[in-house]
C-alpha positions in Angstrom: 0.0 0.0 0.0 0.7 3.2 -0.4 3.3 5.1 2.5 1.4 7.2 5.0 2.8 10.8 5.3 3.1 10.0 9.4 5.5 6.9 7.8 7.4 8.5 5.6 10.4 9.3 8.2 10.5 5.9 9.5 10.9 4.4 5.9 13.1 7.2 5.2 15.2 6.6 8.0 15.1 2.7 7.0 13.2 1.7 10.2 10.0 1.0 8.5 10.8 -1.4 5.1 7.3 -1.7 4.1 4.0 -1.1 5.1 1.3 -3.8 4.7 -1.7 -2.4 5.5 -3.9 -0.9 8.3 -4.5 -2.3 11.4 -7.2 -0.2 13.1 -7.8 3.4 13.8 -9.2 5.1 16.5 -9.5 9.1 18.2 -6.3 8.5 19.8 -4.0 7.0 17.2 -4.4 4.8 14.1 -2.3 1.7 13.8 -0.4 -0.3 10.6 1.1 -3.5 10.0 4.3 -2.7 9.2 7.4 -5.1 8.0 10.5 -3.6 10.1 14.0 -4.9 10.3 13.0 -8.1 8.6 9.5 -8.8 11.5 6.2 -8.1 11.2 5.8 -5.3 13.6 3.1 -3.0 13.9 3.3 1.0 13.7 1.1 3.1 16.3 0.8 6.7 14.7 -0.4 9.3 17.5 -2.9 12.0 16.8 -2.8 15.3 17.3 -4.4 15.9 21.1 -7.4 17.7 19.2 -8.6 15.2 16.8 -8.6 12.6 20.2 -11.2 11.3 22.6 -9.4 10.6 25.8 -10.6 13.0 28.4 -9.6 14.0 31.7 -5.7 13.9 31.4 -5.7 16.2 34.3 -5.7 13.1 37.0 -3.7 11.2 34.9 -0.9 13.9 34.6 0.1 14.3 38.3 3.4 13.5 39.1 4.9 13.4 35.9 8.3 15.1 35.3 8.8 17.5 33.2 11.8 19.2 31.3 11.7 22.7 32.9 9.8 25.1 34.4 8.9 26.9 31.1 7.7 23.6 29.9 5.6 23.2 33.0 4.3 27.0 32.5 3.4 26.6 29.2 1.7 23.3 29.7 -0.7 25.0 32.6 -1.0 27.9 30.6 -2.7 25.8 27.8 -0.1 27.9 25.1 0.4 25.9 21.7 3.8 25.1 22.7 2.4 23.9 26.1 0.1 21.7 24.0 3.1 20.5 22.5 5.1 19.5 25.2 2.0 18.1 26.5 1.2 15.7 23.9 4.7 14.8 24.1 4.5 14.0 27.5 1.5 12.1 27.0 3.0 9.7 24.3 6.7 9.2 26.1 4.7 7.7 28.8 3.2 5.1 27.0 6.3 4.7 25.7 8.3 4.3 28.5 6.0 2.7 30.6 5.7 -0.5 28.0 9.8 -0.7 28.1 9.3 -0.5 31.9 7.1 -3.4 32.0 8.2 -5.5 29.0 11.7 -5.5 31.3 9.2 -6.2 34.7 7.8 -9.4 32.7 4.7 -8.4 32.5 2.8 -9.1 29.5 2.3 -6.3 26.9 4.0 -5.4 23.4 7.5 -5.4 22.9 8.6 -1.5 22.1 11.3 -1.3 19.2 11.4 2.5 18.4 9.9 5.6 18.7 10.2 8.5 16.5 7.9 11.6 15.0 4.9 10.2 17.0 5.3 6.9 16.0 5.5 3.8 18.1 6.9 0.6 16.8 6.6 -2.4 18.9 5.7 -6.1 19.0 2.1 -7.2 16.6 0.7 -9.7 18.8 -0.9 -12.3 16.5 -3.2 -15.7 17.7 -1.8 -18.8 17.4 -2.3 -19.1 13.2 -0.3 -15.5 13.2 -3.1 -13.0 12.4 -3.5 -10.0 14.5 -5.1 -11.1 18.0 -8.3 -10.1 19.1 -9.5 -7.6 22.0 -10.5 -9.6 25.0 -14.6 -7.8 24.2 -14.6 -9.5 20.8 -14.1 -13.3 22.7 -17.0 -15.0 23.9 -15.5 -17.4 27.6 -16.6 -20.2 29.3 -16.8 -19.5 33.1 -13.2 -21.7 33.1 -11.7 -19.5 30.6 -12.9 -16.2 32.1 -11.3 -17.3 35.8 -8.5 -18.5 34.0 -7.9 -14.8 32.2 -8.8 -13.0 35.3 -6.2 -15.0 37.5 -3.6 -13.9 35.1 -4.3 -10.5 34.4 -4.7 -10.0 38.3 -1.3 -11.4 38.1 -0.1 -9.0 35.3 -1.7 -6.0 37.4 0.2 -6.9 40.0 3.5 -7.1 38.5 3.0 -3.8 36.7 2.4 -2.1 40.2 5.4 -3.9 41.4 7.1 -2.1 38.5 5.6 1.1 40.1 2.6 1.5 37.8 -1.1 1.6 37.3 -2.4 1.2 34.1 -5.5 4.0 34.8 -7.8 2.2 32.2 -7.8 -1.0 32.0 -10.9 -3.1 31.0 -11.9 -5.4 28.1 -11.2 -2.7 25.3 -7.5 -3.2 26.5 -6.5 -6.5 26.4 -5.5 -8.8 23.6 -5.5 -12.2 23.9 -2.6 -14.6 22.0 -2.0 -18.2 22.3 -1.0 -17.8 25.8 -3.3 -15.5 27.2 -3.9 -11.9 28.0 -1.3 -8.9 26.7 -2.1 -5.2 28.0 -2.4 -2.4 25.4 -3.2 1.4 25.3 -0.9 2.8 28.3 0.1 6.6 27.5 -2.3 7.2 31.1 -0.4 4.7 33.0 0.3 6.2 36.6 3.4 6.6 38.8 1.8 4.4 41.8 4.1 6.5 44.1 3.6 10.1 42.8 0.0 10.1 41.5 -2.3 10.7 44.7 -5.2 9.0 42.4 -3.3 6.1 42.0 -4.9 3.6 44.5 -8.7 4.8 43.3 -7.1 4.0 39.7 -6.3 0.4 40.2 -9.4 0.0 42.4 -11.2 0.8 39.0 -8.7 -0.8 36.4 -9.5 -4.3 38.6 -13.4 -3.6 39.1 -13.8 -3.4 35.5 -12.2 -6.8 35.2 -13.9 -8.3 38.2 -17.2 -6.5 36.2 -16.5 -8.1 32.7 -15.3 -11.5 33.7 -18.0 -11.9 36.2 -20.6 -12.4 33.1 -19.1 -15.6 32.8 -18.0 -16.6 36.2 -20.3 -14.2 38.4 -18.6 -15.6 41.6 -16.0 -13.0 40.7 -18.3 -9.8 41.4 -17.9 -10.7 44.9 -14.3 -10.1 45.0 -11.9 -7.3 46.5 -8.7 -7.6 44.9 -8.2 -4.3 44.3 -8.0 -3.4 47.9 -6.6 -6.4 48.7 -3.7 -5.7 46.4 -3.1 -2.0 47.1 -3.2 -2.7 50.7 0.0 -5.2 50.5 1.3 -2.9 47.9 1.3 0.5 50.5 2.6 -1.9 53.5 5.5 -3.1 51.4 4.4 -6.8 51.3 3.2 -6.8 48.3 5.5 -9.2 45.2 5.1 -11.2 42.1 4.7 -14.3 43.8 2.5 -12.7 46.5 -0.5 -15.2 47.0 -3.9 -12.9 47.1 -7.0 -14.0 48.2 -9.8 -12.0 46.5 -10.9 -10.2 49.9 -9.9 -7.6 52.0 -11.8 -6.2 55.2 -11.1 -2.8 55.9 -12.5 0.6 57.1 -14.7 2.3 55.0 -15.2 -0.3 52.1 -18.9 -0.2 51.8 -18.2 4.4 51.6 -15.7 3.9 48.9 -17.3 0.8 47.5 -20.3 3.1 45.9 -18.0 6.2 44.4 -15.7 3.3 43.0 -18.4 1.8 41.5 -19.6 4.8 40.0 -16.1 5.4 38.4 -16.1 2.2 36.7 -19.4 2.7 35.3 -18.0 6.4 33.9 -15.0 4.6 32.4 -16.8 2.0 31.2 -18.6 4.3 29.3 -16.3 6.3 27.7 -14.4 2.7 27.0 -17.5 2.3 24.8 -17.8 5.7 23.3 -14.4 5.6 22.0 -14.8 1.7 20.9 -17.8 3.1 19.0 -15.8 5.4 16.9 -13.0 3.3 15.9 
């Protein structure tokens, strides 16, 4: 097919050899299969912070470094060169949270490169090679969907071991290959140390799991692991090979319970809103 203009550097630069055709394309960014360095990858091609759907970047934001104070003035301001710098900041994290977590062992793509607003990484394909599905598009057996949710539990934990919350995690980001579930879409992922949202965040990235997979295995919906997990997490207990239960009694749950829940369901529907205009 025909080079994209976003493209053209990286085939210029000979990082991109040829591009096979599109992949999917969303507000946020579209994506290409891509032959690079002799592999199938796949090309992620940011777009510009108007023409995208993700909204309240505010929460997501706090405690991310910046260069310098003009950067940060700028970027409060709302200036085009603080829009910018923003946007810049907003990709770099997804970038540098999947080399973060690819090096943790957790399960997400592989990152080659990124250059001009372009992310190459990893295409993650089912087991006859073509392009894996979302975990939404799957229809589970009660055993499959405790099977996933043990591992992506597992996954969420290891990336909060790495430091970070993925702030959006549901059905609409997850892949699932041959052996199992793969995160996507992280340019919100958190700093679980500097973000004060952070615990709130993973409460809601694991309701919305406990939420889908409990369709199929409803035993889930009576579960806690979010609290459970950020509990160990903020005591310093918490590991890879920590052994959770699925329940945690504390102070306050059934408060927090109902503006948790109300969160998920707000997420939730934005998931969908920007599902509905890929």
């Amino acid at each position: 097919m025909k080079v994209p203009k976003s493209l053209e550097a990286l085939v210029r630069d000979g990082l991109v050899d040829e591009v096979i055709r599109p992949l999917k394309s969303g507000k946020e960014a579209a994506v290409y299969v891509v032959l690079s360095e002799g592999a199938i990858r796949c090309a992620k091609v940011y777009k510009e912070a108007n023409k995208r759907g993700f909204h309240k970047q505010v929460l997501y934001r706090e405690g991310r470094t910046v260069r310098n104070s003009r950067q940060a003035r700028a970027m409060e301001k709302g200036t085009r060169f603080g829009r910018k710098e923003q946007e810049e900041v907003w990709q770099n994290a997804e970038v540098d949270a999947l080399y973060r977590l690819a090096a943790a062992g957790v399960r997400v793509p592989q990152p080659y490169h990124f250059l001009e607003g372009v992310l190459l990484m990893e295409l993650i394909t089912d087991e006859d090679g073509v392009a894996a599905p979302r975990l939404n598009d799957l229809d589970l057996s009660g055993e499959q969907a405790l099977e996933y949710h043990g591992q992506l539990i597992r996954e969420v934990v290891k990336m909060l071991c790495a430091g970070l919350v993925h702030g959006d995690l549901s059905e609409f980001n997850v892949l699932v290959d041959a052996a199992g579930p793969v995160i996507i879409d992280l340019p919100q992922a958190i700093d679980a140390a500097a973000n004060n949202h952070a615990p709130r965040m993973l409460e809601r990235d694991v309701g919305n799991l406990a939420l889908y997979f409990g369709q199929f295995a409803p035993e889930l919906l009576a579960t806690s692991y979010g609290k459970e997990i950020w509990h160990l997490y903020e005591s310093g207990k918490l590991t890879p090979e920590t052994k959770l239960t699925g329940h945690f009694k504390g102070r306050n749950l059934e408060a927090d319970l109902e503006s948790i829940m109300r969160e998920i369901n707000d997420a939730r529907e934005e998931a969908l809103a920007r599902k509905h205009a890929d």
